[in-house]
C-alpha positions in Angstrom: -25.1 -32.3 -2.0 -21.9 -30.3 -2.8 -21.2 -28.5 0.0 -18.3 -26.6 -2.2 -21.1 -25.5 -4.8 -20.8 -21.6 -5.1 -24.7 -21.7 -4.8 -25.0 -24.0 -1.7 -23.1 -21.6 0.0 -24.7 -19.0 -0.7 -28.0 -20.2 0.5 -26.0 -21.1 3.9 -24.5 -17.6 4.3 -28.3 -16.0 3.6 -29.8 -18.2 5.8 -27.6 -17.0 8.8 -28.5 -13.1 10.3 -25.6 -11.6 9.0 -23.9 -9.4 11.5 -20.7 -8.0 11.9 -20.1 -9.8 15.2 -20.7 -13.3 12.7 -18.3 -12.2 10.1 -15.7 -11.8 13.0 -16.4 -15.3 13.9 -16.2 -16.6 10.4 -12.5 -15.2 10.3 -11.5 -15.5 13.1 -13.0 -18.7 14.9 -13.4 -21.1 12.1 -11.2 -22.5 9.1 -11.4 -19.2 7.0 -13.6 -19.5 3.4 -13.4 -16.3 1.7 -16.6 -17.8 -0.6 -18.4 -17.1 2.7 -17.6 -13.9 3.1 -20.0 -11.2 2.1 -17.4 -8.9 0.1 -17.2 -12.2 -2.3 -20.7 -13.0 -2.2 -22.2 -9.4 -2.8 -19.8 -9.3 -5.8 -17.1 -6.8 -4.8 -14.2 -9.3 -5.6 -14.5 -12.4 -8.1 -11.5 -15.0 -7.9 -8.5 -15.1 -11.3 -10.2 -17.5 -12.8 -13.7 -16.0 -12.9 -11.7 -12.5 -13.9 -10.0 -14.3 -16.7 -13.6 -15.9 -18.1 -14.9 -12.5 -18.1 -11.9 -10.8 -19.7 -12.7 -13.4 -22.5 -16.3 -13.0 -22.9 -15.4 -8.9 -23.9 -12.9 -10.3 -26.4 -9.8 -9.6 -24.3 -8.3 -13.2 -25.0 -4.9 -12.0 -24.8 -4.8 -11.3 -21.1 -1.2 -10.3 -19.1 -0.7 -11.3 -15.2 0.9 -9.3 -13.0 2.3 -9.2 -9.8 2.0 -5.4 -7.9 5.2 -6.3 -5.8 5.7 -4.5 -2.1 9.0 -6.6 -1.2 7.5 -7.1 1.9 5.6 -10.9 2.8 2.4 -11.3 1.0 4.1 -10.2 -2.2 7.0 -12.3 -1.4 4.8 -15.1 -0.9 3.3 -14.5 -4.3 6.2 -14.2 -6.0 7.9 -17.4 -4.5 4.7 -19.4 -5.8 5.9 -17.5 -9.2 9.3 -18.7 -8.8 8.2 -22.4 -8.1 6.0 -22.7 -10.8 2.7 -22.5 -9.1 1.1 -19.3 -10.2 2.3 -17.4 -13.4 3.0 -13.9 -14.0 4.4 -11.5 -17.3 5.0 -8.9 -15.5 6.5 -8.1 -12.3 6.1 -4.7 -10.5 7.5 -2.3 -7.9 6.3 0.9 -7.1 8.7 3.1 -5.2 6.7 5.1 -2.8 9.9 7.2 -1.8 9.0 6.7 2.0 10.2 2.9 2.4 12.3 2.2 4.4 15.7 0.8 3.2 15.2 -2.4 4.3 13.2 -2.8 2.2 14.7 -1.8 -0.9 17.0 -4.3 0.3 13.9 -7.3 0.4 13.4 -6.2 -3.2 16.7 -6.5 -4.5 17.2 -9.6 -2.5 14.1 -11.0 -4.7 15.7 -10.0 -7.8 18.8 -11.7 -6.9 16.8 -14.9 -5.8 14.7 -14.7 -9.4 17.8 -14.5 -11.6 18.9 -17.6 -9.2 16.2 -19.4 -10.2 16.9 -18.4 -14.3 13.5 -17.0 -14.3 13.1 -14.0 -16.4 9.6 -12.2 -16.3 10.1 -8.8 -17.0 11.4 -7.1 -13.3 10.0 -3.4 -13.6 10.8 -1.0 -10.8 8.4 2.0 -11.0 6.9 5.0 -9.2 4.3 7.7 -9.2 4.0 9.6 -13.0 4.3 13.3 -11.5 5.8 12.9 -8.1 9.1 10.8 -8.4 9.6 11.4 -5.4 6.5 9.6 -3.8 5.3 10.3 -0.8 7.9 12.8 0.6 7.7 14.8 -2.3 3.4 14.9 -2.0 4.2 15.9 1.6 6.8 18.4 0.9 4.5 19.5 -1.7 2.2 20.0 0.4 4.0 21.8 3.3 6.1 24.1 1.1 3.3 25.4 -1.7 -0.1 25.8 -2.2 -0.8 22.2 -3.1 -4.4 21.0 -1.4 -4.3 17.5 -1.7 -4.0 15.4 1.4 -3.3 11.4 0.2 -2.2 9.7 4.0 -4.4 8.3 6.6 -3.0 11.2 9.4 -5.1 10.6 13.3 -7.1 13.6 13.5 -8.1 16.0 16.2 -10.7 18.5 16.1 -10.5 21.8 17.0 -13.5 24.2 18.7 -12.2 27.8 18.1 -14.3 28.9 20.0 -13.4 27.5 23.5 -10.2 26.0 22.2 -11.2 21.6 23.0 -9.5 19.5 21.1 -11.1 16.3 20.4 -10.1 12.8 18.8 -11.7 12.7 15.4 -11.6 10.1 13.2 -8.6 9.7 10.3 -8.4 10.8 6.6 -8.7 8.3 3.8 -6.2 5.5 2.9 -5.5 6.7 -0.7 -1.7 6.4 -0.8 -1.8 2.9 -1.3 -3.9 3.8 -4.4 -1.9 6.5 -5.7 1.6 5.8 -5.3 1.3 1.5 -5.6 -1.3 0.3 -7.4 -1.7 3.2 -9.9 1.7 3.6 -10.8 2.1 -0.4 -11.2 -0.7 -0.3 -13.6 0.4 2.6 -15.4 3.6 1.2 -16.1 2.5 -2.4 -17.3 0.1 -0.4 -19.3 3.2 1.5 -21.1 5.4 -1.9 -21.7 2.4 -3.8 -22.7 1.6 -1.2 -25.3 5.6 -0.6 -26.4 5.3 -4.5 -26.7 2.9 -3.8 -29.8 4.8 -1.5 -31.5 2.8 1.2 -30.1 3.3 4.5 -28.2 2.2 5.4 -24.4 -0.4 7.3 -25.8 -2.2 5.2 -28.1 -5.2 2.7 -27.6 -4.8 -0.5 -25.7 -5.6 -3.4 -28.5 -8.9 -4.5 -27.9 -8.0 -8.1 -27.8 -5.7 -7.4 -24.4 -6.5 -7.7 -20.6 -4.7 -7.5 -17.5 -5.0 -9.2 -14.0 -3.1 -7.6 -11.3 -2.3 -9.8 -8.1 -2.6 -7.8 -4.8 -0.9 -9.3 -1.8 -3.6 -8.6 0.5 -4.7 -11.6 2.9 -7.7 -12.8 4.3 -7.3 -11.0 7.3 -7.1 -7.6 5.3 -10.7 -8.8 3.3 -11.7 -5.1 4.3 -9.5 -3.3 2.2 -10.3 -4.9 -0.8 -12.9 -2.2 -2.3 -13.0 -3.8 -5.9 -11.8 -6.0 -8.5 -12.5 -3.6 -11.2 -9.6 -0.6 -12.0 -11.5 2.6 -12.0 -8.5 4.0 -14.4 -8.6 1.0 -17.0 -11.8 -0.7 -18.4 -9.6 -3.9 -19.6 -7.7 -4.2 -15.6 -9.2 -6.3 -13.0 -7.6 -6.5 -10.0 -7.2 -10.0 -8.2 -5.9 -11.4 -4.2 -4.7 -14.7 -4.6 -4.0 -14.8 -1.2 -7.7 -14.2 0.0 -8.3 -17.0 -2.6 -5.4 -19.8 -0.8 -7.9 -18.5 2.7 -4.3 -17.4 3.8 -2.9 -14.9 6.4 -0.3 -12.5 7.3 1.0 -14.8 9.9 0.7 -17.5 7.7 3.2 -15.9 4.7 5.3 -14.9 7.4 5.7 -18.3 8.3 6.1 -19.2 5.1 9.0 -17.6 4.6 10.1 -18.3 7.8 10.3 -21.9 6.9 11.8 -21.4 3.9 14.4 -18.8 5.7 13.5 -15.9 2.9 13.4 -12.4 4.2 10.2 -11.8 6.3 10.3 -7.6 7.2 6.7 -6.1 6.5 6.3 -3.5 3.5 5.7 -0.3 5.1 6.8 3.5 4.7 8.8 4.5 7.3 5.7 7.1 8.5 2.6 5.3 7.7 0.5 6.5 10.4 -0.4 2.6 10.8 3.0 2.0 12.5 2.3 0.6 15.8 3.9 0.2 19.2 2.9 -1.9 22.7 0.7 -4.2 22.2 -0.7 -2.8 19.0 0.6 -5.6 16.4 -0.5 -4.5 13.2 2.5 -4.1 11.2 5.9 -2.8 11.3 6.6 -1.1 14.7 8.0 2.4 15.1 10.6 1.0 17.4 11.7 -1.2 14.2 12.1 2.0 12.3 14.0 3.7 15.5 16.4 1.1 15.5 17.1 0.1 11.7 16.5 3.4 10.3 17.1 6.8 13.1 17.2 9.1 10.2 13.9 8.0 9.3 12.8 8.3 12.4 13.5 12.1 12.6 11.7 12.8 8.8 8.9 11.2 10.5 9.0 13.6 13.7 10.0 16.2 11.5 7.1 15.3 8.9 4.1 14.8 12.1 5.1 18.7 13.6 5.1 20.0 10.2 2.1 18.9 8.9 0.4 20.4 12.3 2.0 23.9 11.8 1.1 24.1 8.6 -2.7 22.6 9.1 -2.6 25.3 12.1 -1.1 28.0 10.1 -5.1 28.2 8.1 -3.7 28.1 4.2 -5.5 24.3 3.8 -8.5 23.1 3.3 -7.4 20.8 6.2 -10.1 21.3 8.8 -8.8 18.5 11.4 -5.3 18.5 13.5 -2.9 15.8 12.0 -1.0 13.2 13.6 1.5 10.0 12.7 0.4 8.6 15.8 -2.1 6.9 17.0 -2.2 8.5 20.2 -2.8 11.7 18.9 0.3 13.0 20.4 3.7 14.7 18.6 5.5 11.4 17.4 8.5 13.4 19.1 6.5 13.6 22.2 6.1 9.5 22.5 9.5 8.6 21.8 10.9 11.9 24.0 14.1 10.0 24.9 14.7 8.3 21.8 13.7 11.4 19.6 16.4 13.6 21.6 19.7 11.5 21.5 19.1 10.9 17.6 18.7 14.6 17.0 21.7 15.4 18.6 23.3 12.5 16.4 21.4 13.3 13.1 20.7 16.7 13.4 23.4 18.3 10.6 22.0 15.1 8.3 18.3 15.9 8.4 19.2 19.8 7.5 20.8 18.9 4.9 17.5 16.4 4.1 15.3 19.2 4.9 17.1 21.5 2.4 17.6 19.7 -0.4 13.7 19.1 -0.9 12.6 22.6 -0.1 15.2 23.5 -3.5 13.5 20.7 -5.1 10.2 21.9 -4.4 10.7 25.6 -5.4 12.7 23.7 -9.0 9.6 21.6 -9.8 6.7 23.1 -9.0 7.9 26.5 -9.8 5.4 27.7 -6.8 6.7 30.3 -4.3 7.6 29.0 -1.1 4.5 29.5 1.7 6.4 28.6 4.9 
């Protein structure tokens, strides 16, 4: 019997009481197989190579790959397997958020230098989102200076009873900035070179003959956030994790690179409430931006009081208290030391930071200032 037959495993996985305890144990305490993991099996991912076959059975023969590049390690890792020869890409594709940190513009620039090193030359394209150039601290300033409703970080939460004036913990808002201001923006713009690559114009009709794969750099240990393989936006896009394919890790593209001695800081905006601290090893550290980056630091205290005054102030359909912190605590308030020798250092510099996007604001969106 072929115990690597798609179908034999199937029957192995259904023949187990699937719980989530199980599927902790399947990633955690055995050699990891994402063909036994229920996100594969119930059909919410498919691997390149089945993507590809189906691409070709709608008539899409012509299909692009792509690369959706963080410039942190499981994008590095991708594109150093690009690089070597062992997984081939058209297109490679950056979406500036406008909240990383500069580090890691530096990663990405280091990438480029290493690519035209290496005398390859896929197309390098650095993009961002289509209305707000200026990523996520122009949604936020958006948000805080005008009318603008939409919410798109996943902020800790608090609730609050008016009535007797509790607050309690409560939950936190949807991850859809990882949506909205990576992988949309990366798709939009390999849509718009793909189609100038035709001889046609940004508006026009994709050929029907044409198909895209886009590599994510999620891991196996981030199987939960993969939602779908299928773009909502684009009928002819399917979106693919080679890296859940490999059965590899965070840790094990760190190391990766580690061996190899290639830059190894994690992609992250320099306020993503998923920042940790302690013993809370989930990503980059606020201490990491405290140290590399104290300006940052301060948009992101100034950012997590904001947002509360604002939520507070009743204008938003914001019903929960905000926080950047997973404590639930002013980000100010946790690093109280920290926070008050850098203001005194950076104060004149976040003013002037603080200024320059509320005349932004009021020049764009052409809204009258609220606060």
């Amino acid at each position: 019997m072929n115990t690597k037959d798609p179908n034999h495993l199937y029957a192995r996985y259904k023949s187990i009481k699937i719980t989530e305890k199980i599927e902790q144990m399947t990633m955690f305490d055995v050699a990891p197989d994402f063909r036994l993991h229920s996100k594969y099996l119930n059909g919410v991912f498919r691997t390149r190579a089945e993507l590809a076959e189906g691409l070709r059975e709608e008539g899409r023969d012509q299909i692009y790959h792509v690369l959706s590049f963080g410039g942190g390690t499981q994008s590095s890792h991708l594109m150093e397997q690009h690089l070597r020869g062992q997984i081939h890409y058209d297109y490679i594709v950056f979406s500036d958020t406008g909240a990383e940190p500069e580090f890691i513009h530096e990663q990405v620039e280091w990438w480029q230098r290493r690519q035209q090193a290496c005398g390859n030359t896929t197309p390098f394209i650095i993009t961002q989102h289509n209305s707000m150039s200026g990523g996520l601290e122009e949604m936020l300033m958006r948000w805080i200076h005008t009318d603008y409703q939409r919410f798109q970080m996943p902020v800790y939460c608090s609730s609050l009873d008016r009535t007797t004036g509790e607050i309690k913990p409560a939950g936190m808002m949807p991850r859809q900035c990882t949506v909205d201001f990576k992988i949309i923006p990366v798709k939009q713009a390999v849509r718009r070179a793909v189609l100038q690559k035709h001889g046609l114009k940004p508006n026009q009709k994709m050929p029907a003959n044409v198909g895209f794969i886009i590599d994510i750099g999620f891991s196996y240990d981030e199987i939960r956030r993969i939602n779908t393989d299928q773009s909502p936006q684009f009928q002819y896009i399917r979106l693919a994790y080679p890296l859940v394919e490999e059965n590899l890790t965070t840790q094990d593209s760190i190391q990766f690179l580690e061996v190899n001695q290639f830059p190894t800081r994690r992609s992250r905006c320099y306020l993503c409430p998923f920042n940790c601290d302690g013993d809370r090893d989930i990503g980059m550290d606020w201490d990491e931006i405290i140290e590399a980056e104290p300006l940052s630091f301060l948009k992101a205290c100034w950012f997590d009081a904001e947002l509360r005054r604002v939520q507070l102030g009743g204008t938003k359909i914001m019903n929960s208290i905000p926080y950047l912190h997973h404590s639930r605590r002013p980000l100010a308030e946790v690093y109280a030391t920290e926070y008050e020798h850098l203001k005194g250092t950076h104060a004149s510099r976040l003013n002037q930071w603080v200024n320059n996007w509320r005349h932004a604001i009021e020049e764009k969106w052409m809204k009258e200032i609220a606060a």
